[in-house]
Structure formats: C-alpha cells, structure tokens
C-alpha positions in Angstrom: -9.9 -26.4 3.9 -9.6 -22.5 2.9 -13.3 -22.6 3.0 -13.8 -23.9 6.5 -11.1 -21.4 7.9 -13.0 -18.4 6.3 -16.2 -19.3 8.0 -14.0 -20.0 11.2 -12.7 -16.7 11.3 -15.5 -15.0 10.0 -17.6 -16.8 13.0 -15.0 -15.8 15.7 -14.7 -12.2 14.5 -18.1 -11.4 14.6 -18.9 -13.0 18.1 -15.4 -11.3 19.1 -16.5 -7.9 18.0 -20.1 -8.3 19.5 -19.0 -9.1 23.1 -16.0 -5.9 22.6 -18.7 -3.4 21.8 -20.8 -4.6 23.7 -18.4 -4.9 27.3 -17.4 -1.3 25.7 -20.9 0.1 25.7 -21.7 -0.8 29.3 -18.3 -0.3 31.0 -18.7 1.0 34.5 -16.5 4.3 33.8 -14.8 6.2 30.8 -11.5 5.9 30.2 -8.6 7.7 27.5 -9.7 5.8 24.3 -13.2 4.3 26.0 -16.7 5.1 26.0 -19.8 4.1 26.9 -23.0 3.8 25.2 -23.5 5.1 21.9 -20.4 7.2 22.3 -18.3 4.7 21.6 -18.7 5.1 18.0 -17.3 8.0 17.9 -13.5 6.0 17.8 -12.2 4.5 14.4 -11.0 1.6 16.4 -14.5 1.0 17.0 -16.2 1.5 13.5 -13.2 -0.2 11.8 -14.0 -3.3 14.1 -17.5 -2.7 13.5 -17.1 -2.2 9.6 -14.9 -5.5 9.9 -17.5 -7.3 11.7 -20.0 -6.7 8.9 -18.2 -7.9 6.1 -17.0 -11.1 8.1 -21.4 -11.2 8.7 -21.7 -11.1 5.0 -19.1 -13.0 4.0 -20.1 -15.7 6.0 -24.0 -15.4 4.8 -22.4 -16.3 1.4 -20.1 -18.8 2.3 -22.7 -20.9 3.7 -25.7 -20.5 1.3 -23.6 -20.1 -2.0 -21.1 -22.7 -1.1 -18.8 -21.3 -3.5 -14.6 -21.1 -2.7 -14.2 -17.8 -5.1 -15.3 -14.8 -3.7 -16.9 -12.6 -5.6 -16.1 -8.4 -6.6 -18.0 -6.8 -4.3 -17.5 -10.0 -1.3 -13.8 -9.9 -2.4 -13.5 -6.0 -1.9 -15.2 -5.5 1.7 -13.5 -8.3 2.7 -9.9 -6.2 1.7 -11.6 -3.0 3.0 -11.8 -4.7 6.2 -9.1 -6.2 7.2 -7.4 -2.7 5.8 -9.4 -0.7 8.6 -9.0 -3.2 11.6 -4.7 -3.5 10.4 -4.5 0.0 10.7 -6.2 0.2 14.2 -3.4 -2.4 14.8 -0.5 -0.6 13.6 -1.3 3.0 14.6 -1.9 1.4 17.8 1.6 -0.3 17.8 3.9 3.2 16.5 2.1 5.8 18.0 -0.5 5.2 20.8 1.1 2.6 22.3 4.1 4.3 23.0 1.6 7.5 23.7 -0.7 5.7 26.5 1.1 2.6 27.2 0.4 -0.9 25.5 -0.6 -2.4 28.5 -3.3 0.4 29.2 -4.0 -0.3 25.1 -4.8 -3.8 25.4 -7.2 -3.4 28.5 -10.6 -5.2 28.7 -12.7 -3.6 25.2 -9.7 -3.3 23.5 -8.0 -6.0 23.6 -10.2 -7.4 21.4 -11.0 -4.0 19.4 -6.8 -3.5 18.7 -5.1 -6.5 18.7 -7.0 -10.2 18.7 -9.7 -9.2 15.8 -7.0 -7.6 13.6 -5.3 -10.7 13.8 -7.7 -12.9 13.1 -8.9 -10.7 10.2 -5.1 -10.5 8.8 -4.9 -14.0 8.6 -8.2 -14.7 7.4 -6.7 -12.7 4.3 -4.5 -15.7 3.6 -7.5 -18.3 3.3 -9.7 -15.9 1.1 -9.4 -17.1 -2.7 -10.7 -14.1 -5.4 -12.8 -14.5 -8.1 -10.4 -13.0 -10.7 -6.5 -10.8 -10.4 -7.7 -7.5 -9.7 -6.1 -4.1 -10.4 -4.5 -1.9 -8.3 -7.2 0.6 -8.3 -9.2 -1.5 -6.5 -7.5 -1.1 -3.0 -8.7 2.8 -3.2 -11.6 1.4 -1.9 -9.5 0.4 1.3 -8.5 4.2 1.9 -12.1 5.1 2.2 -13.3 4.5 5.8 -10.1 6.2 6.7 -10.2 9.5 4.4 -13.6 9.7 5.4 -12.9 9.5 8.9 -10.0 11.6 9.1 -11.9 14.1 7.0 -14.7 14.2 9.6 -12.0 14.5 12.1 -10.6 17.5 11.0 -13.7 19.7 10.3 -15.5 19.0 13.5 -11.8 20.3 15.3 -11.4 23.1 12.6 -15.5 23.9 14.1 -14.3 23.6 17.6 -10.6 25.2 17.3 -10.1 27.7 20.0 -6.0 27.7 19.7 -5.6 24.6 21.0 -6.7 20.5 21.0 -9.8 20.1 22.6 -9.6 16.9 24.6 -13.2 16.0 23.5 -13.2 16.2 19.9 -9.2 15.7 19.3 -9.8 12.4 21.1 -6.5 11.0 19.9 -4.4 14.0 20.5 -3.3 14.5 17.0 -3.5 18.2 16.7 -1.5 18.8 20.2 1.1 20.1 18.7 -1.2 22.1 15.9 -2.8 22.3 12.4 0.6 21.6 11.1 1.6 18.0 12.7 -2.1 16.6 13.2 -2.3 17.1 9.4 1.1 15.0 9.0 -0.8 12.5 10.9 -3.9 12.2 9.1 -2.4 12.3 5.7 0.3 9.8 7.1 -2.7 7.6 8.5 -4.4 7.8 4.9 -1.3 6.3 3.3 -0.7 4.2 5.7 -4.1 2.4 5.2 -3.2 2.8 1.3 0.2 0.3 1.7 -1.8 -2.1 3.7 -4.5 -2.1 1.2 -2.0 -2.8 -1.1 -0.1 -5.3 0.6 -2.9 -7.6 1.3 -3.9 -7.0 -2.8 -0.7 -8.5 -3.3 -1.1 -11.4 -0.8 -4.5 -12.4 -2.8 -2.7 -12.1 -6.3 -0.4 -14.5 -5.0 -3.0 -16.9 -3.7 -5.1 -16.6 -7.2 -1.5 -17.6 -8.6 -0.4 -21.1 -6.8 -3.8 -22.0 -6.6 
C-alpha cells in the first residue's frame, strides 16, 4: 500500500507543480511574489517546488521500473531534501509572509498550489516513504543546501545592489527593510529553520524503518 501512495503523490505533485509554473509563467500581469516568464525562477517558492517536482519525477521513474519498496541513499535523500524545501515555503509562508501580504493574497491562483497544496502532499508523502537503511544525522545537511545556497545568492546580489536601502527588485521578499542587521536574522533563521524540518522528517523515516 505504501508503494501505491508514493507513486500517487509523486504523480499528483508533479502534474500539480507543472500546471503552477506553468499558469505562473503566462499570468496576464505581475504581482508581489509573481512573475512571469522565466522570471519566475527567481522565487525559492518556485525552485523549491520545482526541486520537489524533480525528485517526486525520479522517484517515481524508480518506483515503477525497480519495483522495489526501499528507497535507496541517494532516492532516499532528494526525496528528504524535498519535502525540506517545499515545508519551508510552507511555513515561512505561514509566520511571516502571510501575516506580511495577507494569506488570502498568498494562496491566490499560482500559489496556491506553489505554498500550500504541494507542500502538503510532499509532507505526507514523507510518511509512506520506507528507507533503505537508519541514516545518521548528518545526512539531513543535505536538506539545508538549496536554502544556504539560496540565501547566499540572495545576500550578495543585494550586498551588489545596496544603495542604503531594500531595493524592491532584488530584496523581493523584503527581508532587508529594516537593514543588514534583521535581513541577516532572517536568512540565518530561515537556514535553521529548514535544518529542524530536515531533521524532523529524518526522524519520521527512523521511526517508519523501526515498526516496519
């Protein structure tokens, strides 16, 4: 049964994440947190969807031609990697730009799909997936990368583009508003908090290797 609800929810995420980008990239207009065409990549809610998308796409390539319950390493890991990207779209979505924008202006056409239905459905595809073997905890550093990365990108093309102030168009989510000092509280806070979740769903799939 876990098997046929991992190739479920692989299935529905990548459809869900084709039609998102896809009704993203040819949007009429641009709004806050939008953008059409290519520029759409330039949001992490976008490429951790995307990223999510992928390893659902290869997940599911292995599923059906392996056949095999246990996922293996490298499966097992971009699955976790994941999820960790699209749950923290989720949550920084839920404590800080919800209450920043408005939810229901954070749930509108795109990204509805983008922020809340695909991290769902990639969260509790976590539950079904059944590892190869008990991994250490150094394995869900691989979780923080997408995010460091990102966040490291972030801050050097603002540091490039600093004139005393946030520049709407490359501090697209308004973390440096209120300067160097907070917007670095917010990227360091965002890095841990995709740590914790990557640690958290480590510990779901520990359990799952246990009573299994």
């Amino acid at each position: 049964m876990s098997r046929k609800l991992t190739v479920i929810s692989d299935i529905i995420i990548v459809v869900l994440v084709f039609f998102a980008l896809i009704l993203m990239m040819t949007a009429p207009s641009e709004d806050s947190l939008s953008a059409k065409g290519w520029t759409a990549f330039k949001y992490y809610t976008v490429q951790s969807n995307v990223f999510c998308a992928l390893s659902s796409l290869v997940s599911l390539a292995y599923t059906l031609i392996k056949r095999n319950e246990a996922v293996p390493d490298a499966l097992y890991v971009f699955n976790l990697t994941g999820t960790t990207v699209v749950t923290v779209t989720f949550l920084v979505v839920i404590g800080f730009l919800g209450p920043v924008y408005g939810y229901g202006f954070m749930y509108l056409r795109a990204n509805l799909f983008f922020h809340l239905i695909v991290p769902l459905i990639s969260m509790a595809k976590m539950l079904f997936i059944k590892p190869k073997r008990k991994y250490p905890l150094s394995v869900t550093l691989w979780g923080i990368l997408p995010t460091f990365l990102y966040g490291a990108v972030y801050a050097i093309i603002n540091a490039v583009s600093w004139t005393g102030k946030s520049n709407p168009e490359t501090d697209i989510y308004g973390f440096l508003f209120w300067g160097w000092g907070i917007g670095a509280v917010f990227l360091v806070s965002i890095c841990l908090l995709s740590w914790f979740v990557s640690v958290f769903f480590w510990g779901i799939s520990r359990k799952i290797r246990k009573t299994r």
